[in-house]
N, C-alpha and C positions, 0 to 999 in steps of 0.2 A: 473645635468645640470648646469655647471659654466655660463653661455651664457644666461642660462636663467634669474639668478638672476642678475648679473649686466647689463645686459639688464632694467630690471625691476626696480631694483634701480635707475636709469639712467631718466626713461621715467617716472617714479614717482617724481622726483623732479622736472623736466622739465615740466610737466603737471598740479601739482594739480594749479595752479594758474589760469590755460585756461580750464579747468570742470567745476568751479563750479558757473553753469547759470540757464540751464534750470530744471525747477520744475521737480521732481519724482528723479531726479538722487540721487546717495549717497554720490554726492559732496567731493570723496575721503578720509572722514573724519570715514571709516569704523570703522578705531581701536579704536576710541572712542563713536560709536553711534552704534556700534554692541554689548549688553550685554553679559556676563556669561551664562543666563541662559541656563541650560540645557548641559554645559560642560562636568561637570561632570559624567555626562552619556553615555557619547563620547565612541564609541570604535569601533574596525575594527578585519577585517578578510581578510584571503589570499583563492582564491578559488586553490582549488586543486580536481576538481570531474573528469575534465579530460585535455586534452592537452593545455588549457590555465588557465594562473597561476597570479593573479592580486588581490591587496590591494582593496578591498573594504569599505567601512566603512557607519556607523547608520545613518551623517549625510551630506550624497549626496555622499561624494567626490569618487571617483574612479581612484588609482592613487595619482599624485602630488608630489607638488617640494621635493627634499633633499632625501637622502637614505633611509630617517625610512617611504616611501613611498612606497618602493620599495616593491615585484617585479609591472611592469605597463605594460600589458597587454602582459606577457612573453609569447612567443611559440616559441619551443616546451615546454613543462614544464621543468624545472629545466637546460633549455639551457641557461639563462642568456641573453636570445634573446625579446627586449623589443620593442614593439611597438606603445606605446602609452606615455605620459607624464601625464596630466588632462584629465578626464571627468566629465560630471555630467549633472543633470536634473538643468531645467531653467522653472519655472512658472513664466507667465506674463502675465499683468491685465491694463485697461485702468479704472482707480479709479477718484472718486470726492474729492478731498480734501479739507481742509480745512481752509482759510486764517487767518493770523493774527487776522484781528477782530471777527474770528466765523465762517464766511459766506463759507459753501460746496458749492464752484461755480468754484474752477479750476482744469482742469482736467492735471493728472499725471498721468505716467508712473510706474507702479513697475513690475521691474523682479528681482524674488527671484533667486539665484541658490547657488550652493555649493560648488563654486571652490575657492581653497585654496592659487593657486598663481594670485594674481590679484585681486579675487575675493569676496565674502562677506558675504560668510558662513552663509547664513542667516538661513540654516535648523537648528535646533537641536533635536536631540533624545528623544523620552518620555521615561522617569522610566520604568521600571520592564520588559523593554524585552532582559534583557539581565542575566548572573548569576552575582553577581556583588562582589560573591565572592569565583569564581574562580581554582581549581587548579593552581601552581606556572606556567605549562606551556602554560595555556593558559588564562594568565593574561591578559587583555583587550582585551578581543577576543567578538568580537558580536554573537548571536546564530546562529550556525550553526545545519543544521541534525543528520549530521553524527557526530557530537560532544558534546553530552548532558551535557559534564561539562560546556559546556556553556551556558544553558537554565536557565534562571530564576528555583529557588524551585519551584512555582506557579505564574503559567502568569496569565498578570492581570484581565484576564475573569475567574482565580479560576480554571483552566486547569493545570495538569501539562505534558500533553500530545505535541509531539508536533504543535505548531497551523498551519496545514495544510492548504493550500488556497482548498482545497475539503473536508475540513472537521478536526476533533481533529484526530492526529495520521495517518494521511495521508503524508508519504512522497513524491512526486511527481517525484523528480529526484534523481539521484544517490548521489549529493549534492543540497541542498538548507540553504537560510540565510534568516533573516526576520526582517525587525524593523521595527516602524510607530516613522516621523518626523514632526515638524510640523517648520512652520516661527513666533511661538510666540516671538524669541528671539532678532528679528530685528526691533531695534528700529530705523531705519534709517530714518520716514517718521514722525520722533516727535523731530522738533529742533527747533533752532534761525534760521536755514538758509532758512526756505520756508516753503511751505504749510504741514499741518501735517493731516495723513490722519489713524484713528482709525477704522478697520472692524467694530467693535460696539461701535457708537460714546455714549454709555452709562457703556462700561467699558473701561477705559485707560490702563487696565492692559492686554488686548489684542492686540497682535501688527502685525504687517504684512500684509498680504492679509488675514491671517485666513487661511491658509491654513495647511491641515494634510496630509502627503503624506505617505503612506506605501509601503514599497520594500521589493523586494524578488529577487533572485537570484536562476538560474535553470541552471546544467549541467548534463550530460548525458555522460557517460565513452563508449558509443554501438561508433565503430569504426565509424558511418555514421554519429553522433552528434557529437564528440570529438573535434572537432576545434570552437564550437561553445558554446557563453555562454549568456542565457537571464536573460536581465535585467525588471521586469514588477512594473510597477507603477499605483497605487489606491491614485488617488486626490480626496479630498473633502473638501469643505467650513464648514467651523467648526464656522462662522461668521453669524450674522444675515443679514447680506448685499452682495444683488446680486451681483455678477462679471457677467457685460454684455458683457464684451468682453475677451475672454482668452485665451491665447496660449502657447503652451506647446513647449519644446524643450530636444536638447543636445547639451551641448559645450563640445568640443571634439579640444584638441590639440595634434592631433597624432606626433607623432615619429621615421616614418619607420628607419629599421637601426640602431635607438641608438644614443646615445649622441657618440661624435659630427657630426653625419651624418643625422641631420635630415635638412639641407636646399636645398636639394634636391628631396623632397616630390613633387608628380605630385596629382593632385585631380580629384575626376569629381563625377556626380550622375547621378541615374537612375530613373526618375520618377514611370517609370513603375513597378519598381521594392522597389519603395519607398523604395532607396538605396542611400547612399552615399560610397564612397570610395576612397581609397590611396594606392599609389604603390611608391617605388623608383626609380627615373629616371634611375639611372643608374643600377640599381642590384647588387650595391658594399656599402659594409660598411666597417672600419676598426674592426667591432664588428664580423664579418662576418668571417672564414675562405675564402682565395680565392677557387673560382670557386664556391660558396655555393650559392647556391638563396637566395633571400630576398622575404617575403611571401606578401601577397596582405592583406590587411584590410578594411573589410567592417563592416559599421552600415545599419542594416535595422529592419525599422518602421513595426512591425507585425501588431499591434493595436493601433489606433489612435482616441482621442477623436471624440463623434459622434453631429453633427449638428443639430437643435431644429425638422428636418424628419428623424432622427437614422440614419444619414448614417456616414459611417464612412466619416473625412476627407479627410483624407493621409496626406504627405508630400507637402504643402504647401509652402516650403521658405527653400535657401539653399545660406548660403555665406559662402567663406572661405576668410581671409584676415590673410595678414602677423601678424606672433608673434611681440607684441609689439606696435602695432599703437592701438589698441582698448583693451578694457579690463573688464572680466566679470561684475563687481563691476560699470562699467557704464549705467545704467539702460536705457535712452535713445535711447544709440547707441545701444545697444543690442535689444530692441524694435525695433527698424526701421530692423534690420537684421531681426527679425520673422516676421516682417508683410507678409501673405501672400500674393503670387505672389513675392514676392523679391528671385533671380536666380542670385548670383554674383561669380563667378566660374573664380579662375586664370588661365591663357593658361601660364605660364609659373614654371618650379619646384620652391617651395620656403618651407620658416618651415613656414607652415600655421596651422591658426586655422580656426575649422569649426564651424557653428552654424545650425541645420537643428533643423524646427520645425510643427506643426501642431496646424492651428487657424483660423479664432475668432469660439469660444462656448461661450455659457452663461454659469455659475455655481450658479442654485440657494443654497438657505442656505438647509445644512445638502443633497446636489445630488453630485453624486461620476463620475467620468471619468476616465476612465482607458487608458494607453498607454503603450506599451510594447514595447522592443530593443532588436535587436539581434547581437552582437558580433559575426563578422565571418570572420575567417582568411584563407586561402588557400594557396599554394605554390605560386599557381600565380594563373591569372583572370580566368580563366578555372576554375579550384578548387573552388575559392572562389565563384563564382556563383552557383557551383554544389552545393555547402552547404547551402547558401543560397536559393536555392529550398530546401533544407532538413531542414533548421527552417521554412521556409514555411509549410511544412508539419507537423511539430512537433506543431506548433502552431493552425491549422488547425484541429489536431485531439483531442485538449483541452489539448495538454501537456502529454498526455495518450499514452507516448513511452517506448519502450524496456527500460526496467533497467539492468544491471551488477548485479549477485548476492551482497547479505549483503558482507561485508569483513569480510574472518575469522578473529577474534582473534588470533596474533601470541604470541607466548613466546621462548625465547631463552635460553640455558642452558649453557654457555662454558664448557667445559671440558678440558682435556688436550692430544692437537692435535686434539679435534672436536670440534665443536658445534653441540648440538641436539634441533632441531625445534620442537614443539606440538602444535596443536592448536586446537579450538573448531569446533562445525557441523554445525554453525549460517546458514552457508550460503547455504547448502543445504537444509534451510526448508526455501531458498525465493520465495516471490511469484511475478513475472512478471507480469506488466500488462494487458502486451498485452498476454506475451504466457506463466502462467500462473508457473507451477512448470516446469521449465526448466534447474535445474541445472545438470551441467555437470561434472566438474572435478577442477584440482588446479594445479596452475605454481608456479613453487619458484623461483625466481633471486637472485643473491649474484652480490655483487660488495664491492670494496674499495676503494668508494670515495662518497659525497654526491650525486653527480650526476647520478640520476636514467637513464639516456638513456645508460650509460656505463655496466650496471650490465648485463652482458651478451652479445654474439656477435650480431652484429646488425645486424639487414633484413630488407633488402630494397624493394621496390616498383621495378615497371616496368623504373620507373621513376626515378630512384637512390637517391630516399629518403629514409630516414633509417623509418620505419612505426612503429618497435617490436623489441621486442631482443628476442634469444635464451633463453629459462628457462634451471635453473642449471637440474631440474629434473620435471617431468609432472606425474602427476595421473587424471585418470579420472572412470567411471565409465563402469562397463562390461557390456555393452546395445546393441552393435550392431552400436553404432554410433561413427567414429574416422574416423583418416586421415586427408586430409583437405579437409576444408567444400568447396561446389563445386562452390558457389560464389566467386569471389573475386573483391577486388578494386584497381584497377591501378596493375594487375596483382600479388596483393598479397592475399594468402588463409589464411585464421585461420587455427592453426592445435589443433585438437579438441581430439589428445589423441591415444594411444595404445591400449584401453583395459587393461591398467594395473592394474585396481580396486583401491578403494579407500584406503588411508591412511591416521592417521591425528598424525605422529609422521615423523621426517625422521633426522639421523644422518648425517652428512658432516666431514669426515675428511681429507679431505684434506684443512686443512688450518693451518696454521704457529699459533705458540704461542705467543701471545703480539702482533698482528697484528690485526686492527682493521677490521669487516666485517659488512656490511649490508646485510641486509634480508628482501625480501620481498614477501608472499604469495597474489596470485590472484586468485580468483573464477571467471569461468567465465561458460557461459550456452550453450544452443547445434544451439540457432540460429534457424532459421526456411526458409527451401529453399521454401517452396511453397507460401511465404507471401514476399519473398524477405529480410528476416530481416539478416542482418550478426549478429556472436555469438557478446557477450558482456562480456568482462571482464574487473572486478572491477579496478580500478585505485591504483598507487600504489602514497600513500603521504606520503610525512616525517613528520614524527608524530603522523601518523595514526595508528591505532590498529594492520592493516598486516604489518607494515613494523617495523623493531627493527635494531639497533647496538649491536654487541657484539665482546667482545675481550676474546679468548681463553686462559687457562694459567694454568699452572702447578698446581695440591693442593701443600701444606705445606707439606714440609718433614715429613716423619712419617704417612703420612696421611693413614687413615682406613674409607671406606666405612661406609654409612648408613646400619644398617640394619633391614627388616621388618620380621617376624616369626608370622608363618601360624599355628590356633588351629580349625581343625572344632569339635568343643565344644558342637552339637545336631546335630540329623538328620542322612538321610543316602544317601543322594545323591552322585552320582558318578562321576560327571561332575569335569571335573578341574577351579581349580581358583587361581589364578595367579597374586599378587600383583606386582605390574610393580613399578620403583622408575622413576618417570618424571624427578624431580629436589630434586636433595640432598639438595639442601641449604633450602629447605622448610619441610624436613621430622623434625617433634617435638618429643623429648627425653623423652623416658618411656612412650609413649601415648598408651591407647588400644582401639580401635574399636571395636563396633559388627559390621557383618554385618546378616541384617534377609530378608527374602526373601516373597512375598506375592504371593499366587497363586491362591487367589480367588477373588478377585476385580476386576480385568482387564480381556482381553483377554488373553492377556500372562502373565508370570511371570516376577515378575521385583524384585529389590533387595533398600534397603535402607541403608544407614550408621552411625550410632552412634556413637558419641564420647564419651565413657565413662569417659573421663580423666576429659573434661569440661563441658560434661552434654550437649550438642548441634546435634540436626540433620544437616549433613552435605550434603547427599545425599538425596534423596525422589522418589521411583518409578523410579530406571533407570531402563531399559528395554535391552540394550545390554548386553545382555545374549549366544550370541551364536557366542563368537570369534572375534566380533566388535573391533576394538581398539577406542573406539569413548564412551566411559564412563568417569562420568564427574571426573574431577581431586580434588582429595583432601589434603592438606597438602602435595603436591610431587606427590600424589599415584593417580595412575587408576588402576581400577581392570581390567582384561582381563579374563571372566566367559565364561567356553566353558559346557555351559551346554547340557547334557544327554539325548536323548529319549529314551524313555520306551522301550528296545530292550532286548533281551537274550542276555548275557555277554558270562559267562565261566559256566560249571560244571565239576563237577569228581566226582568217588569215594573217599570220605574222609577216611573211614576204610574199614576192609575187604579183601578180596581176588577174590574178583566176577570179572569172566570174561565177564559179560555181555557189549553189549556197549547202547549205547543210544544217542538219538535228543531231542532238544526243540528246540520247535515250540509255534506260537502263536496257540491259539485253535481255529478253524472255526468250522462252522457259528454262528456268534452270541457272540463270545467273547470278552473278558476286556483284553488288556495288563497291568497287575497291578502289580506295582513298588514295589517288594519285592522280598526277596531270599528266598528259601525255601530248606528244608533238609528232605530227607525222611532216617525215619529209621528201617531197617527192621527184623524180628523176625523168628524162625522157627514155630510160632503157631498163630492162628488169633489173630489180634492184638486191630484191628478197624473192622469199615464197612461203606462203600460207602452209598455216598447220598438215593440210591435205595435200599441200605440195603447189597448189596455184601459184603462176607465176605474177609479181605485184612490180610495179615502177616506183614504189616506196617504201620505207621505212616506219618502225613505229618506235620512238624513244621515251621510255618511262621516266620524266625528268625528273618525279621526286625519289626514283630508288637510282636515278643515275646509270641506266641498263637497256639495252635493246631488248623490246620483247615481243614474245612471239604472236599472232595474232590471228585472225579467220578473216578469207577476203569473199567478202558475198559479191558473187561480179555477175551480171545478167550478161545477157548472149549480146554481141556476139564475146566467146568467151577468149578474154584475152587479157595482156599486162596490163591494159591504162586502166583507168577505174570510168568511168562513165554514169549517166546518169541513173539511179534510184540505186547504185552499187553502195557497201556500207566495209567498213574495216571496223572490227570486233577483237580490241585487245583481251589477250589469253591469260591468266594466271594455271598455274597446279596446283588443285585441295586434293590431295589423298593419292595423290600422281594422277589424278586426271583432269583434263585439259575443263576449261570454264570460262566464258564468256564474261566481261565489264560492264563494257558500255558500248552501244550500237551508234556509229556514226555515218550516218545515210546522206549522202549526196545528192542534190537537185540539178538538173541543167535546166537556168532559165530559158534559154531560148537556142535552136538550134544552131546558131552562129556562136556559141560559148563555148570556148576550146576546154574542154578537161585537162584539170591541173597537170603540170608537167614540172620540167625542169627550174631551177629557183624558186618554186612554190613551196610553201610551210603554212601548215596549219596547228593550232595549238587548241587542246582541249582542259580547259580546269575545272575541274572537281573539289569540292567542298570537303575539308577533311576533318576529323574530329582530334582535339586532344590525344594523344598517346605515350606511350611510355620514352618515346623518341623524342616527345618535348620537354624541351627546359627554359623557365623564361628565367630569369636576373631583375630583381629591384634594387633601385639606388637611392637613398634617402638624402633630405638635407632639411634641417631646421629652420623653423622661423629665424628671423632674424629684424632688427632696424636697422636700417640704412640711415647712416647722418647726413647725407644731403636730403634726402624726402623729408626728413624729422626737421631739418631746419624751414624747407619750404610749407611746414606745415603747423608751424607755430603759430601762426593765428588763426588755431582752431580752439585753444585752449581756452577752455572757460569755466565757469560756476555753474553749478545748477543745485538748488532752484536758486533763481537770481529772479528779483528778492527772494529772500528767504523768508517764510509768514509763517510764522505759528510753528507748524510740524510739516515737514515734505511728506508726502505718500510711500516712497520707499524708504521712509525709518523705520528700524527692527523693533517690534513690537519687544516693549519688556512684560517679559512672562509672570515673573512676580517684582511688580514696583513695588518701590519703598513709601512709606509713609507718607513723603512731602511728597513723590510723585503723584500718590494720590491725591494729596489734599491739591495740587493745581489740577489736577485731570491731567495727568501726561503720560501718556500712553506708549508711546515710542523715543526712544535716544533720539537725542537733537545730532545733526550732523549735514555737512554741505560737502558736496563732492567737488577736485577738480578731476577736469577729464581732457583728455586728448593731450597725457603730456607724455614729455619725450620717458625713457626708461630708467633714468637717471640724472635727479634734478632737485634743487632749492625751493624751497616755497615760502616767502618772507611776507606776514600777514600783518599791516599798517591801519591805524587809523589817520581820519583824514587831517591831522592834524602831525601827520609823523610818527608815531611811539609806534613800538613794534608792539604787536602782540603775539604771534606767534612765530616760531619757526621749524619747518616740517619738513623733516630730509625724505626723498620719494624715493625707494631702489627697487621696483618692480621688476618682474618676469616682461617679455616684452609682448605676452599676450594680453596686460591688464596699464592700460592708460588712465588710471585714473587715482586718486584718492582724496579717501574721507576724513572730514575734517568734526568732532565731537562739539566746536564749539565754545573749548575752554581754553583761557588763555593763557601764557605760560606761566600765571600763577594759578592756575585752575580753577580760574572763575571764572563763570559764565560770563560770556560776552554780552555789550549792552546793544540796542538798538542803534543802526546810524548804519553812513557808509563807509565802508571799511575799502582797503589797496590790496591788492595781491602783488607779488613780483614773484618773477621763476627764473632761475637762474641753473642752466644746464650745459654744462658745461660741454665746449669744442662746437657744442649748439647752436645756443644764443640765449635770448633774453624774451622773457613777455609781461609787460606791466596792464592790468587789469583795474576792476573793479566789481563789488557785487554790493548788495542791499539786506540788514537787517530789518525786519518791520515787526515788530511786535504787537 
């Protein structure tokens, strides 16, 4: 906001001579009576839990001047649509101070707050709640929930849990943020200019009011919270000295519209509703597409400090006056706006600032006040009311609303011509507060561009707002619940799925090579019609764990798959298992796995992984055993285990010439299906005899335990050694030392001329066996690789794209903030031409047609990425001119490839 700063410049020069009078104020001399301390500790965060997208930061500010402020109070998220400029809390206190010669007898004004333009930053952040050293991309980022690389190792209560306001490890909302600030770092109330006023006139190294204030930040992604975002603040006297009089607020210099359309702002409040609020007079910005609406913005006061009989106050005192004539860092003037009963409301649109607040309390030393804010935006006043009853309610039920399942974990794979997504089952073991395990299914959206409202065709409301996009593809689960849910808002439904069962892999290829794509996975739950609750799915943020970039591209010439080789090395289970490759670029060269399976600890069988190369458990007790794609990922690999119930397979006669036929069967009443093949071998003389002592002409060998066993001969009369027709052999196991029937194997004679099996006769029974502790399989890994004979046969693949090259190609990266001259041509994306399909290591000599070199480009790729991009400058880094340009490649032990491609301007 240019308007704003030289504005500011302006009324600051012009002013500080006419401030500096009456005692309490900070006499404009902030930048040198406001200390360091606590700078360093300084850090901010962007909310992104749902439709509104705003800077917040550890100490107060929310918002503020200059770009590196930005986004301030955007909706829809990633619209670029801002609504706000500054906010921030304002503590003020009616204090004794203390005169030049000693004497505590005149009384001052202090209001602390935290506003950045104007204002006198009096908050600063305590130590250790934040991580303070960080991953590179979320360098000064304050702690957030959903972002643990930003949590302190150990907070400083010795937690490393997150510190919940219901407790260690309680997240409350789908996103939440947390810091505790205090005003030790204002020293504005200890100078030559006037009375100086110490909270504990026994240490001077305490400054301010004393005061510590901790925030938190609560959003909610459930389509009936999404426009709303609370702000809750815990004040407390951290000073041995009373604050007998106190009032709390928010300075709030809304924006409707955007720069430069904010002096048009209408205002007004709602007592009743302990609201304040702003709309555009006219419902036009130039930030705005014509015909677009401009949204309504309200603040309201959920919880407000309570009076010395508990009751709460409310809303107390409400002025808005022009930007410019007054200014946070004025302590005074800012006082006289809180004092309660003060209602000073423009009837005319102007870029105003608001001040709303709730007061006088007393704060004795070490007593806590809490007051909480609710950010709430609507289309227009309609909406924004209705929401407004919906933070009423959400605050009402102690914060204890619907949550958005976890967000899965995404991972992206490019390929050439696809990309393939996987991701983890986080989100289906979340648990909802209100309704408990409700997960339902998963949307994917693709786009190319950063802007998430594009990724997909949009869908509008009754209202012809856009509410959702289309998903590229939807999975949800086979339950009996799908279609859309029978509620809706402003005449739009959630569509809650096909029935098309769960996935947690899915290939896309339909998308171009060298062109850049976003991704992004949402979980969302089944909603509940009988409590009224609409479904809730997770929000999609840039940066966040479900959403990824990725650019698809050819491997290297020559290139040869990973490959993995399957040994089951013990055991005799029959089930299949099926090493899956997720991501080639992770499979490790010559590694070999066990894998062993346990079937006696648990209810079920579950399987583990060893790395024998390094010596490390990888896997522990997974339990997707039975065709799941949902086992966890190792080095590339999921196994996909379709494990075997204990069933009859196949039999035959293995030798012989017996025309007999026969069945198996389990054996009733009272039998064991017990996981072994068995072979009977039969004789023309007694061979054995049955458990009861029957004599038999054959044998029964348990081939998978390696053991003669014992058996039951059902023989029909006349009763004898040979077996005969509808006779059956019933191998025996011991449970408990008593004898127990397998499997029933019953013999047929087809026709009266079919000799019953005899001597050289064999028959073989197999059984389906399951995983056990007896199995052990061995995997063997080997790396991608190029092969130089395939690379050389496949040199003329190598080419340009786009050839011509006209204006700007479709997969150039969009620059986020162009520069000046970008803008002045309209150039939206980096120029650049990709080669592709080259070998892994290689030359790239860029000629025009008349000879001169222009560039030269050494390629040393991984052998998964055949390609590279070329910016376009030449090696004196100027942009190249229009015409045809030569390639050469020279790769060496290779060969060669001489090209051509096309400028067109």
């Amino acid at each position: 906001m240019l308007k704003k700063f030289v504005t500011l410049a302006f009324v600051l020069f012009m002013v500080i001579p006419l401030v500096a009078g009456p005692p309490g104020q900070k006499y404009l001399k902030h930048g040198i009576k406001i200390s360091d301390k606590g700078h360093e500790d300084r850090r901010f965060g962007i909310t992104t839990g749902n439709l509104i997208r705003t800077r917040i930061s550890n100490f107060g500010s929310i918002g503020g001047p200059g770009d590196r402020n930005k986004p301030r109070l955007e909706w829809p998220i990633y619209s670029g649509h801002e609504y706000g400029y500054e906010m921030g809390p304002m503590i003020g206190a009616e204090v004794i101070a203390r005169t030049e010669d000693g004497e505590r007898d005149t009384v001052i004004h202090i209001v602390d707050d935290a506003i950045q333009d104007a204002g006198s930053e009096e908050f600063e952040p305590l130590p250790g709640y934040a991580n303070p050293s960080p991953p590179t991309e979320w360098q000064g980022w304050m702690a957030f929930s959903d972002k643990p690389e930003t949590w302190p190792p150990v907070w400083p209560d010795g937690s490393t849990e997150w510190p919940g306001e219901f407790g260690p490890g309680v997240v409350t909302a789908d996103q939440e943020s947390y810091c505790i600030m205090t005003d030790e770092a204002n020293t504005g109330y200890q100078d030559e200019y006037g009375p100086t006023y110490y909270p504990n006139p026994a240490d001077s190294t305490l400054h301010g009011l004393g005061a510590k204030l901790s925030f938190r930040h609560y959003q909610w992604a459930a389509s009936l919270a999404e426009d709303i975002i609370f702000f809750t603040y815990e004040l407390k006297n951290i000073s041995p000295t009373k604050l007998d009089k106190v009032t709390i607020g928010v300075f709030g210099d809304f924006d409707i519209g955007g720069y430069p359309d904010y002096g048009d702002d209408c205002f007004a409040f709602d007592s009743v509703r302990n609201m304040v609020y702003t709309w555009d007079s006219d419902n036009s910005s130039v930030n705005f597409p014509e015909g677009e609406d401009i949204g309504w913005l309200g603040f309201k006061m959920l919880e407000t400090p309570r009076d010395s009989a508990g009751q709460e106050l409310g809303l107390t005192a409400v002025t808005s006056f022009v930007y410019g004539t007054a200014y946070a860092l004025q302590d005074s003037v800012m006082w006289n706006y809180m004092k309660p009963g003060t209602f000073e409301v423009p009837s005319e649109p102007m870029d105003h600032v608001t001040i709303f607040s709730s007061g006088y309390f007393s704060l004795e030393p070490g007593e806590v006040q809490r007051f909480s804010v609710a950010v709430i935006i609507g289309a227009d006043s309609a909406d924004m009311f209705d929401n407004s009853e919906v933070a009423q309610e959400i605050y009402d039920l102690g914060y204890e609303f619907t949550k958005a399942p976890d967000k899965p974990n995404l991972v992206a794979v490019p390929g050439d011509g696809k990309v393939t997504l996987y991701w983890d089952t986080q989100s289906e073991k979340s648990v909802d507060p209100v309704l408990e395990e409700d997960f339902e299914g998963y949307k994917i959206y693709k786009g190319t561009t950063r802007n998430a409202k594009t990724w997909g065709k949009p869908i509008t409301d009754a209202l012809g707002r856009q509410v959702a996009n289309v998903p590229e593809v939807q999975f949800d689960r086979v339950d009996d619940i799908e279609g859309l849910f029978p509620i809706g808002k402003n005449g739009f439904h959630f569509d809650l799925g096909d029935e098309t069962g769960l996935v947690h892999s899915w290939t896309d290829d339909n998308v171009a090579n060298g062109m850049k794509y976003y991704y992004a996975i949402t979980a969302y739950d089944t909603g509940c019609v009988e409590m009224g609750i609409l479904p809730c799915e997770s929000p999609i943020t840039l940066g966040g764990p479900n959403v990824i970039e990725v650019v698809p591209n050819a491997p290297s010439a020559g290139y040869e798959p990973p490959e993995v080789t399957l040994q089951h090395a013990r055991g005799f289970a029959t089930g299949e298992f099926i090493p899956v490759i997720m991501n080639p670029q992770e499979i490790k060269d010559e590694h070999q796995y066990e894998i062993t399976f346990d079937d006696t600890s648990t209810s079920d069988t579950t399987y583990s992984v060893y790395d024998i190369t390094e010596g490390t458990t990888l896997v522990t007790n997974c339990a997707y055993i039975h065709g799941e794609d949902m086992g966890d990922i190792f080095d590339g690999i999921r196994l996909e285990i379709i494990n075997d119930e204990i069933v009859y397979d196949t039999s035959y006669w293995t030798q012989g010439d017996c025309r007999y036929s026969f069945s198996v069967e389990p054996y009733t009443p009272g039998g064991i299906k017990y996981p072994a093949d068995y072979q009977v071998v039969f004789y023309d003389t007694v061979s054995a005899f049955d458990i009861s002592g029957t004599p038999a002409n054959f044998r029964v060998w348990n081939a998978t335990d390696s053991t003669f066993c014992e058996f039951f001969f059902s023989n029909t009369a006349p009763v004898d050694s040979i077996l005969g027709d509808q006779d059956a052999i019933i191998p025996i196991i011991y449970q408990h030392g008593n004898p127990r029937g397998t499997w029933k194997v019953t013999f047929h004679q087809p026709d009266t001329s079919a000799l019953p099996p005899g001597e050289g006769d064999g028959l073989l029974v197999n059984i389906k066996k399951p995983f056990d502790s007896r199995d052990v399989i061995l995997l063997t890994t080997s790396v991608a690789q190029a092969n130089a004979d395939s690379a050389k046969s496949q040199l003329e693949r190598i080419a340009v794209v786009p050839n011509p090259y006209i204006v700007a190609a479709a997969w150039e990266p969009e620059i986020l903030e162009p520069t000046m001259a970008q803008q002045a041509v309209g150039t939206e994306h980096d120029r650049k031409l990709d080669f592709i399909h080259l070998p892994q290591k290689c030359t790239i000599r860029i000629y025009t047609m008349s000879g001169e070199l222009v560039r030269v480009i050494e390629h040393n790729s991984t052998v998964f990425d055949g390609s590279e991009s070329w910016n376009m400058l030449s090696r004196d880094n100027m942009e190249i001119s229009y015409g045809i340009y030569i390639y050469h490649i020279d790769a060496p032990e290779i060969g060669t490839r001489i090209g051509k491609f096309a400028v067109i301007k």
